[in-house]
Phi, psi and omega in degrees: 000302096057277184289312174297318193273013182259336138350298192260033162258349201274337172286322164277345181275309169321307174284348172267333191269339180292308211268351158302317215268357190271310176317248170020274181339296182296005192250308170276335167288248190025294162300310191286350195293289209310311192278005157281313167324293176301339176293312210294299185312335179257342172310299136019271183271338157270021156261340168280313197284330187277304170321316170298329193291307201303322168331287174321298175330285174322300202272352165223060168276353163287352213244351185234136175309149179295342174286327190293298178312307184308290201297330176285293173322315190297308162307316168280337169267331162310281203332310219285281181296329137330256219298320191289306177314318176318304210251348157308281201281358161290298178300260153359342179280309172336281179334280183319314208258340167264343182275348169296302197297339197278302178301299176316306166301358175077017195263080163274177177072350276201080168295125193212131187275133188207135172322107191286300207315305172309306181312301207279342150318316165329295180272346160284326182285324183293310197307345208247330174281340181248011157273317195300306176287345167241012182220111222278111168103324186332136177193137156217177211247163157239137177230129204242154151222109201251135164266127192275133171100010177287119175313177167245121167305121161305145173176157215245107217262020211254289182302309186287326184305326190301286182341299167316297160312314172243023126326298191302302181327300186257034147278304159310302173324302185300325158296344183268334187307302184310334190281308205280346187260312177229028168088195177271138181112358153263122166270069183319093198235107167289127175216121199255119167242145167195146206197138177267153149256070213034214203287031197229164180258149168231135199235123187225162191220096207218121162245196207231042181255238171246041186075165156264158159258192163316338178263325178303331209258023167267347196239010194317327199253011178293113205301115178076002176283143187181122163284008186283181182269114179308145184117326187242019163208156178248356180067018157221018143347287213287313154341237177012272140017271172320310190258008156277305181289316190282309180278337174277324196271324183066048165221208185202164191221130175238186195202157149223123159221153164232144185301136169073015188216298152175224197201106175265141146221150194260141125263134202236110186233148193269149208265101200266125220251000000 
């Protein structure tokens, strides 16, 4: 007893710092929002401005040697795919910095119709880019299957990106654990699916790491239970987890592992019109 409650003040001393940096966080999602809106936007109007040149090329293309003309084309379509990266990966930033500002306002509970495939690709590349920034070498392959043409699903998008996030998060541990156990000659592999079934999305997650063994996966959803090293787990990833799909969601979450070979897990959620 004893031992739990000083656990959970070390979880409210955690939940007081979480809840500065969420403050902090919506301040800088905030800043970074505007001077992306302008890149994206002169991105933007110099994809119009390279249109007009090309035009002026073309109405005097009699007027210029044939190398010259090549070497302009040649130029306006780099710019042309330049400036498409720009306003991608501009758009995308976006994105990321409105699911902050989304978390930060507190609108929970809070159904909201939303594109499942983007959320959850989002959160799955964060999670596998801040494994990248803190474990030196990290590297997996992702392999994504999106089902094409999906409306966007109510669902409260703020609690599922959470869900997600901490799947992936101890999918990746578990592929860096297993890379530390055997070397070279392991392929550390993530693979995402999401897809309808009648009336339910089914969102699965599955890699190729090391597994459960029988007591993790009898304790999985057990409050403070956590194979990590202290310091790097709080033991309420999965506990969580669970209750953003089942009880916010009205869906359900299963897992299949075998020790040493890895883990999928399903969500399985119903599609609310």
């Amino acid at each position: 007893m004893e031992q739990q409650i000083k656990q959970l003040q070390e979880q409210l001393k955690k939940q007081e710092k979480l809840a500065s940096l969420g403050m902090l966080s919506a301040g800088i999602a905030h800043e970074i929002q505007n001077p992306l809106n302008f890149v994206i936007n002169f991105s933007k109007m110099s994809d119009k401005l390279l249109k007009d040149l090309t035009e002026i090329v073309e109405n005097n293309e009699d007027k210029l040697p044939e190398d010259d003309r090549e070497d302009i084309e040649d130029i306006v379509a780099d710019l042309r795919e330049n400036m498409a990266k720009i306003v991608e990966h501009g758009e995308r930033a976006i994105s990321i910095i409105q699911g902050i500002l989304l978390v930060s306002r507190g609108k929970e509970s809070e159904f909201l119709p939303t594109d499942i495939c983007k959320l959850v690709k989002e959160y799955v590349w964060l999670s596998y880019h801040a494994m990248r920034a803190n474990i030196k070498n990290f590297n997996i392959n992702i392999h994504e299957q999106y089902e094409a043409g999906m409306p966007l699903i109510m669902v409260i998008p703020q609690d599922l990106s959470r869900a997600v996030l901490n799947v992936m998060n101890n999918a990746c541990y578990a592929l860096w654990n297993k890379k530390q156990k055997v070397g070279d000659g392991y392929n550390p592999e993530v693979t995402v699916d999401i897809k309808t079934e009648g009336p339910n999305i089914i969102i699965s997650i599955a890699d190729n790491g090391e597994g459960m063994t029988e007591e993790v996966k009898q304790r999985l959803y057990e409050n403070f239970f956590t194979t990590k090293p202290v310091g790097q787990g709080t033991g309420l990833g999965m506990g969580i987890t669970r209750d953003i799909i089942e009880n916010k969601h009205g869906g359900k979450i299963s897992f299949e592992s075998t020790e040493g070979e890895g883990t999928i897990f399903t969500f399985t959620i119903p599609i609310r019109k």
